[in-house]
Structure formats: C-alpha cells, structure tokens
C-alpha positions, 0 to 999 in steps of 0.5 A: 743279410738274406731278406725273407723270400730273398729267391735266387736262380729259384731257389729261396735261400732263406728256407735253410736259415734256422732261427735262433734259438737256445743250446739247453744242456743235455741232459741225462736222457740226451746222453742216455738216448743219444749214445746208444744211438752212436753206438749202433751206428758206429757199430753198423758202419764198423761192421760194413766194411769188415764184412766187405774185407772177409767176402771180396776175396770169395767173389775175386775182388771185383768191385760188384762185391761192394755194390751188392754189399752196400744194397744188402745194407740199405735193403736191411736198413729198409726193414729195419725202419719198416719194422721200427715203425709198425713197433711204434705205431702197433705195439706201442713203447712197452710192448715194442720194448720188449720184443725188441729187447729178446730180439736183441738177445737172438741177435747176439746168439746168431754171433755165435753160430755165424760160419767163421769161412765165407768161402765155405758158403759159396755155390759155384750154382747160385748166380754171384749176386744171390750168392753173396745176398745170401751169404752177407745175410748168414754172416751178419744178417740179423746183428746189422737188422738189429742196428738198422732199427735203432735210430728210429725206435729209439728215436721214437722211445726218446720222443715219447718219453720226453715233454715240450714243445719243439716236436714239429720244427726241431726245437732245443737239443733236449726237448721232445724234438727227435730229428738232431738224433739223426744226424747223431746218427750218421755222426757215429757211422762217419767215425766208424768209417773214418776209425776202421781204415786209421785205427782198426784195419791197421792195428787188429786182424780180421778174426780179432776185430770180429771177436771185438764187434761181437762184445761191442753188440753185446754193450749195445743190447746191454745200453738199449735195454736200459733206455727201454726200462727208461722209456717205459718209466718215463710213459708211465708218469706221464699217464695223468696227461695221456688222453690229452696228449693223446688227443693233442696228437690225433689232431696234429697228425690230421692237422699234418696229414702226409699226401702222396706226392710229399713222399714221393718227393721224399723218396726221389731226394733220398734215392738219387744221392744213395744211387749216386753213393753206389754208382761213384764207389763203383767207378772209383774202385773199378780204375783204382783198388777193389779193397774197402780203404777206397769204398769207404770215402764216398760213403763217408761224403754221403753220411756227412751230408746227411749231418749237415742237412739234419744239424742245425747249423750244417743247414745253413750250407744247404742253399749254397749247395743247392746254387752249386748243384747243376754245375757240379751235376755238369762237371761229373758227366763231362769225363763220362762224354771224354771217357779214358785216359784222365788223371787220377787226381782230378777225377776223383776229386771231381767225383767226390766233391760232385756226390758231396754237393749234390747230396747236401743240396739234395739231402738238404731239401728233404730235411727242410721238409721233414714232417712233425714227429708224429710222422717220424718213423714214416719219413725213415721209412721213406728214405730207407725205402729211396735209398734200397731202390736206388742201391737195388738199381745200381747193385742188381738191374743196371748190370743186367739191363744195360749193357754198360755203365748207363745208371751213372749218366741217368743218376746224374738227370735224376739229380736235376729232376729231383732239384726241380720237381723239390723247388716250388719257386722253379715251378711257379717262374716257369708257370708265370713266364709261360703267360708272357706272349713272343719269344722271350729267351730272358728266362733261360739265361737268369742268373747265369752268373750265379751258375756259371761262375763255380762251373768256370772256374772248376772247368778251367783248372781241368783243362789247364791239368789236361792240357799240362799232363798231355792226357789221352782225354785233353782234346775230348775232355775240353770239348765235353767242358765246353758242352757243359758250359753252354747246356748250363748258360741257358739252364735257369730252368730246371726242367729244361736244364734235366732234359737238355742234359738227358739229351746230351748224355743219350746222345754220349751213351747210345750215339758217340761211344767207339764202335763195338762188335761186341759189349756186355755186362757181367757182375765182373764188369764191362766187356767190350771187343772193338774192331773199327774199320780199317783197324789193324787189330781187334781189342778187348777192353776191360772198363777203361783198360786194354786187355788183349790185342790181336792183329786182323792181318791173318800172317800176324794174327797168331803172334802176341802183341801189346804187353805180350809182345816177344820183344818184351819181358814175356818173350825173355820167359818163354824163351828161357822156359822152352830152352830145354827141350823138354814139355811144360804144364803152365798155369794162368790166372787171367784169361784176357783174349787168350794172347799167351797162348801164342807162346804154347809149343806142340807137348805143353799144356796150358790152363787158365783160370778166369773169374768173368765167363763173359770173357771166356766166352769172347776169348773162346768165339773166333768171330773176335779172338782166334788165339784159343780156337787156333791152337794146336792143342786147346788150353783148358780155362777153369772158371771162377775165383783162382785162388779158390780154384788153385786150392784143388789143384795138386802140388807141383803141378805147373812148370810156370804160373802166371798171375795175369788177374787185374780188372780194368787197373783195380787191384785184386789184392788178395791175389797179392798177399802171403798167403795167396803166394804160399798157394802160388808156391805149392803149385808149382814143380821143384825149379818151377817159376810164379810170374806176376804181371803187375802194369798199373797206372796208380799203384807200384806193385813191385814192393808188395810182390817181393815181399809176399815172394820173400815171405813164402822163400822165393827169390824173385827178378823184375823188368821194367819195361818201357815198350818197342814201338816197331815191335807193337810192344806196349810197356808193362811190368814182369815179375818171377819168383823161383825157390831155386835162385839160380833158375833166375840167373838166365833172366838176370844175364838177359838185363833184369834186375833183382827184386829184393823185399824192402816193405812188410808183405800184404796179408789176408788180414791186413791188405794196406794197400795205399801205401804202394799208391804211386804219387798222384800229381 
C-alpha cells in the first residue's frame, strides 16, 4: 500500500488514488444526458474517417490529408467548445437552448445541400491544405461543429440541472459532479473508431453510410432537444433556491479563481499528446498505407487515454504511466536517430504504446488538475485550444517551416517539459538539491531503477529482433539504444532529462543525418537528392524509400538502373513494345527522377503525371537528374492527382500506361481499385497494355491488381523479380494487363507468369486493404 505523500522518482503517487466512494444507480438524467453525449461523440468520430475515405482520393492519397484532416476536426472542436462556453456563461441554460436547438436544425438542412462530389470542389489554384481546409468545411463543416459543442453544453445543462455535492472533486455518477461525462465522451468515439474499420466500412458503401450518418444526426438533434426542455424544467423547480446557489457559486468561483499559469500547464498537457497523436499517424501511414484503417489506431490510443485519465478507476494507471514516460519518450526518438530500414512490427508497436503512455501520463495530470465545475466549459476550452495549436503545428507549420520531419523529435522534448514543468515535487527536489555545496552527482541518478528497468527490458528485445531479422538499422539502431539508455540513467531531473534529450536529438536532425544536396517539403512529403562524396550515383528519396538512381559516371548516366534496370521486368516491356518498329504514346503515373524515360526512342512520346511539383521540379534540374533534360524529345509531366488527371485524357490514347505512383511504401489505394482500372483501361489503344509496379515491403499487391484487372476484362502476367547485383538491378514487382491475351504472350515466353484474380478486387467504396498486408514476423 502507498503511504500518503509516498514520492517516487518525484512523482507523488498518491495524487491519482481516488477515494472511495458509492456507485449510485443512474438514473433517468444519467441515461438522458449521458446517452446523448455518446451518441455525438460516436457520431463525431464515425463521421471523421468516412470524411477522410471520400477526400483522400482527391488529394492522391498522400498522408497530409489525414493530418490536415485531424487539425480541421480539432480546429472545430476549439470553436465548438468556444462557443459552448460563452452559451453557458452568456446566455444562460434557457437562452442557450434554444439557439442551440435552431442551430441543430440548420445543422441538419446543411446535409441536404452538402456537394455529393468532393472532387468537384477542388481548385488546382488554391494551395492543397486550404483546399482540403475548405472543402472538409462545405461537406460536414457545420453537423461536426454541431457535435464538437456537445460535451461541454450538455455537460454544463446536466450539471446545472442537478443537486449535491461532488461538483468540485468528482463525486458520485449521478450527482452534479460533470467531469465522468468526459470520458463517456470519448467512450463513444473509440466505439465508433473501433465500429467504422469492423462493422461499418466493410458491410456499407460510402453513399449508404452517408445517407445513414445523416438519419443518426437527425436522432441526435431530436435527443438533445428533449435533455434541453429537461434542463430548462429542472432550473425552473430549483428557483426557490437560486440566489443562494447563486451566491454559493460566485464564492466557489473566487474561492478557485484560475491563474494563467494553471492554464498554460493545461494547455501544454493537452497539446503535446494531440501533437504526438498527428505526428505518429503521420509516420505510420507514410511507410505502410495512406487509407483511414490505419489513421484510426493511434487516434484511438489517444481517445482511451483521455477514458483512463478522466474515469475513476482507469486514474488509478496514472502514476504507473507517468513513472514509464522518459523511457518510453527515449525509446520513440531512438529509430528517429537510426532512421530506415526497421521492421514493421517493432516499430509501430513501439510508436503506439509510446504515444499510449505518454499520453495516460500526460492526460493524466491534466485530469487530477481539473478545476470545480464552475470552470468546466474553460478548462474544455483549454485543451480544445492545446489540442488545435498542437495539430496546427504538425498539419500546417512543420511542413512549411522545417525542411523535414522535426515536430516528431521536438514533440518528444515537449513531452518531457510538459512532465516536468506539471510536477511540483520535481521542482522543489531540484530547488532543495540545489542549496547542497560540492559536487554532488546523487541527484542525477536517484531512482534509476525505477527508470531504467521498463527501458531495458523494451530496449533488449529490439536489439535481439534487429540483431535476428539482420535489419539495415541493426548497427545504428543498437547505438541509438545505448544512447538512450545513458541519457535516461542520469535523467532523475526532469529539466535536465528535456535538455539533454533536445541536445541529442538536435544533434540527430541538424548534425548526423546523411548529406543532402537537396531537401524539401511539400504537403506530399519529404524529398531528398543525396550524392555523397565519392558516390557513384545521385538517389532520390521519398521518406525512407529510394525512389530513382542515377549513375554520376557521364558513360552510364543515361542508362536506367535500380527497378528500372534492363535486366529486369521493365526492360522485358520495352523490348517487347518497341519490337515493331513502329512509334509509341506511353503514359506514367509517377515521375520519380525521371528514370523511364532512358527507355523513350526517337518517334515515342512520353508523359507523366506526378501529384508532388517538388518532384518535377528536381526531376526537371540537371544539377541533380539529367534523364529528363537529356532527352532527345522532352517528355511532358502533368501535375496534380493522375487519376483526376486521366479523367481529360482521351480514349485510347496511350500505347503503355504505367502506374509507378507509390510515396515512400504507403499505398495509394485509389489508384488500385476497379474503378481506377476502367479509367486505366479506356486510355489505352486496342492491344494497348497497363503496367503496374507494385514493390512493397508490407503489402502483397498482386491480388488486388488482378482482381481490379479482371473486373474491367484484362488478362494480366507478373514478374517476380529477385535483383542482378552485376547489373545494378534491384528487386522489384511488375504487372501487365492486356484486353487481348495474346499481347502477353511474348512476356510469357520470356518466363512470367500468369496473374489470375483469386480475391474480390478493391473498390472506391470498399478499399479493405489489410487483407494483402504481408505477415509482419
């Protein structure tokens, strides 16, 4: 048992013991309240990644969408709980009621006239992130703003029309007490994050599930109509004893007036989780899948910390997530230092119980300082307010300001700040250790145990996996370990722990990263251009993937190397398409550095269609690719979306299109489904091919090719290709689909094989694309 004021590492463990106390039976206002609050909330976060699914095909694919989706909802959160507060504080329950209620009403009209086409509302002249800002705003704009505002109105309608005492400290379920409703709150968005990838998504198109949300807001406007005529009732018998109460609460508000700094240690607990939230998706979907399955399991993590923080019993894991923190925070930046080349399974499970335990510790203190429920609307307000700066940072500045991915590793130090600077027991140590005279180390290393343990033995099993599964990052990955480790042994101080982690991780970004000759960000990523000295070739990277090679020897330089090499399956098409004589249209979606076009014969045209005008900009400047500018006749790149693009072009234009389009090894899945291969299909001439290259280091992507190749009548081939050392021919995967089988009957002499459906293709309305993830151990 913890004694009280029992401290350990600095932290005061007795802080999230709640006391005991009596489980009353809800009752009809408990249900009344409570399920409406759900209800929103499961609406909220249905609504999020069905939004997501209909615009990230519009915007390529990339995983921006997501991030830039996520701040749009925070933003919206912020004025929801903006505007639940000034109705609470201003207008009153009666008055506030019924605004509320009308707005409810146009809320739901708006549903009506949403544009059913996103893509529609797109403008090639608008910057993407405004773009998308503005067209998530059209589509669902004013039903999400609507539901933000519901857990602290209602909350506030419910505490109002309540009596008894636990108002300030949590009390019964029951009483006037408010705070258990927010995390009933965020119970209903994690079933409706968990309900949408195993229930929704796979049984209901997108149309069906919008038509379906639309009646489920029309139940919830209908629900919180009647807990306002509730709440208004329930005021009025009260009236007898309004002046006292209202004098009761003028004094608790002055007896717990809120200073500035309190809310800005609010605000710094709330944003760093929500900025770690975007900045982990972010990671996550840029090497694996841009497809909302995967967006949805750190959002998730982070709605189940808020329940545990704000529950009574989940409080009690606070102090054990709090001692775990610093070496979970040090064990997330270590494959940051050791970056490319780690297996999959280690390191999301690594990111997602990282961001877990970071953010029951951090959400953790915020609950544990939450204020009486006369300030309760401000303190939503607070975190609304954390969590849209955090998001605005990761979704809108980071990819401006920093040339690459930097919120990650500053996140991290903002974490342990934000652990310090919330732990007065850390401050008094330090001031008190600071009087003693001499050297004295002992402060630096107390309760090493207490922090090294949980690091040691994570840290062990990721070098026995790197060690065994002979990872490109084994040797930089073990190095990082051992770095965080001694950072960590010495880190009793929070302060000192903070700095001494930025130092090392300023040193990882701005010191020890390869050489570039060029880097940049765009809304689609990070590119890179490295050329080491004494390298024999420039390469072109795309987040952790290598996306063109070329030779910096001038005899070599126009020849296609890596996946492009002759040696492999590419050269088996472009020998096979140029065995006539006769000249070629070929289309390709991807631009890369440009390397296909090495194949292009004096008569052929060529074009490409690239979505990120960062890369057509380096794939065009001869100080880092020549294969463009040197080019007997120039290919022509179209930017923006290709599958929007394609959508102008005319039918059977194109004697080859190649579908090159992967960004880093996420997924674009709506360049895979049927209805992106009937679009594929129409642009190509009579005996005219579609090739798709599909290398991937998670997903196996054959099945889902054929099946969209079969769906639309094509008989398609593959080649598996395992690399040619001598010929600088890296392994990869090629594709070809043909509405006239015997066009494939040169690559199947040559050694392919044929490509035959044995799965349901993918579709624009049910892209389940987990099922060709590759086993992961």
């Amino acid at each position: 048992m913890t004694e009280p004021g029992a401290v350990i590492d600095g932290i005061d463990l007795t802080l999230a013991m709640p006391r005991p106390r009596r489980l009353a039976v809800p009752s009809a206002a408990v249900l009344a309240f409570g399920g409406v609050i759900g209800w929103s909330a499961f609406l909220l976060f249905s609504v999020e990644p069905l939004i997501g699914r209909v615009v990230l095909p519009v915007f390529g694919g990339t995983p921006a969408v997501w991030a830039t989706t996520l701040f749009f909802f925070q933003a919206v959160l912020l004025l929801g709980y903006l505007y639940g507060h000034v109705s609470v504080t201003r207008l009153g329950l009666r008055r506030g009621a019924i605004l509320h209620v009308a707005l409810i009403a146009v809320a739901a009209a708006s549903l009506l006239i949403a544009p059913s086409h996103a893509a529609d509302l797109r403008d090639p002249a608008i910057p993407d992130v405004l773009n998308l800002i503005g067209m998530l705003t059209l589509t669902v704009g004013l039903p999400a703003f609507v539901l933000t505002t519901t857990t602290p109105l209602v909350s506030a309608w419910y505490a109002a029309s309540r009596s008894g005492p636990g108002a300030a400290d949590g009390g019964v379920v029951g009483d006037g007490d408010a705070y258990w409703l927010y995390a009933l709150s965020n119970t209903g968005s994690l079933l409706a994050l968990l309900a949408y990838p195993f229930v929704i998504e796979p049984r209901l198109g997108l149309t069906v599930q919008r038509g379906v949300w639309a009646v489920g807001f029309v139940v919830f406007g209908v629900a919180v109509a009647g807990c306002a005529a509730w709440a208004g009732n329930r005021a009025r018998g009260h009236v007898r004893d309004a002046a006292a109460a209202h004098e009761a609460t003028d004094h608790a508000a002055a007896a717990t007036r809120i200073v500035w700094r309190r809310r800005a240690t609010w605000l710094l607990l709330a944003a760093v989780p929500s900025g770690l939230l975007n900045a982990v998706t972010t990671f996550i979907s840029t090497d694996l899948v841009a497809a909302p399955l995967l967006w949805l399991a750190p959002l998730a993590i982070y709605l189940a910390t808020f329940i545990i923080a704000f529950s009574s019993r989940g409080r009690r894991l606070v102090p054990a997530a709090v001692i775990v923190a610093p070496a979970a925070i040090t064990l997330m930046w270590v494959p940051y230092g050791s970056a490319g080349g780690w297996p999959i399974l280690p390191l999301v499970l690594l990111m997602y119980g990282g961001l877990g335990v970071v953010a029951t510790a951090l959400h953790g203190r915020l609950a544990l300082d939450r204020p009486a429920a006369v300030h309760l609307t401000e303190f939503y307000l607070v975190i609304s307010i954390g969590g849209a700066l955090a998001s605005a940072f990761v979704a809108l500045i980071a990819p401006v300001v920093f040339p690459g991915v930097w919120e990650f590793p500053i996140l991290l130090v903002l974490a342990l700040a934000a652990l310090a600077v919330s732990n007065s027991h850390v401050r008094h140590a330090e001031r008190s250790t600071a009087r003693r005279r001499g050297l004295d180390l002992s402060p630096f290393f107390a309760n090493a145990g207490v922090r090294m343990v949980p690091y040691l033995a994570v840290a062990l099993a990721l070098g026995l996996f790197l060690v065994r599964e002979g990872s490109l990052a084994t040797e930089a990955g073990i190095r990082w370990l051992l770095v965080g480790g001694l950072i960590l042994l010495v880190g009793a101080r929070g302060a000192f722990l903070t700095a001494s982690t930025g130092l090392v991780l300023a040193l990882a970004v701005l010191v020890l990263q390869p050489a570039v000759i060029y880097r940049d960000r765009s809304f689609f990523g990070v590119t890179e251009v490295l050329r080491p000295v004494g390298a024999t070739h420039t390469t072109l990277m795309n987040g952790t993937t290598v996306h063109g090679l070329q030779s910096t020897d001038p005899a070599k330089a126009q020849l296609p190397t890596a996946y492009y090499a002759t040696k492999g399956p590419f050269g088996d098409v472009f020998r096979d398409l140029a065995s006539d004589g006769r000249p070629k249209t070929i289309g390709i979606v991807g631009l890369g550095a440009g390397a296909l076009t090495s194949y292009l014969q004096p008569g052929w045209s060529m074009t490409y269609y690239e979505i990120d005008p960062v890369v057509a900009e380096v794939a065009s400047d001869p100080r880092y690719f020549t294969f463009l500018s040197a080019a007997a006749t120039r290919p022509a790149i179209v930017l923006g979306d290709a599958r929007l693009s394609l959508q102008s072009v005319p039918n059977g234009q194109f004697d080859m299109l190649f579908i090159d389009a992967f960004s880093s090894d996420a997924v674009p899945t709506h360049l895979l489904t049927t209805e992106a291969y009937a679009t594929y299909a129409r642009v190509v001439k009579p005996g005219g091919i579609v090739i798709t290259h599909i290398p991937n280091r998670y997903y196996d992507l054959a099945p889902a090719v054929a099946g969209a190749l079969q769906a639309q009548g094509l008989s398609g081939a593959i080649r598996v290709f395992g690399g040619d050392k001598a010929a600088e021919a890296t392994p990869t995967i090629l594709t070809v689909g043909a509405r006239d089988a015997t066009e494939l009957d040169p690559l199947l002499t040559d050694g392919w094989q044929p490509l035959r459906a044995t799965v349901a293709p993918m579709t624009d309305d049910f892209m389940d694309i987990l099922r060709f993830l590759r086993p992961l151990w």
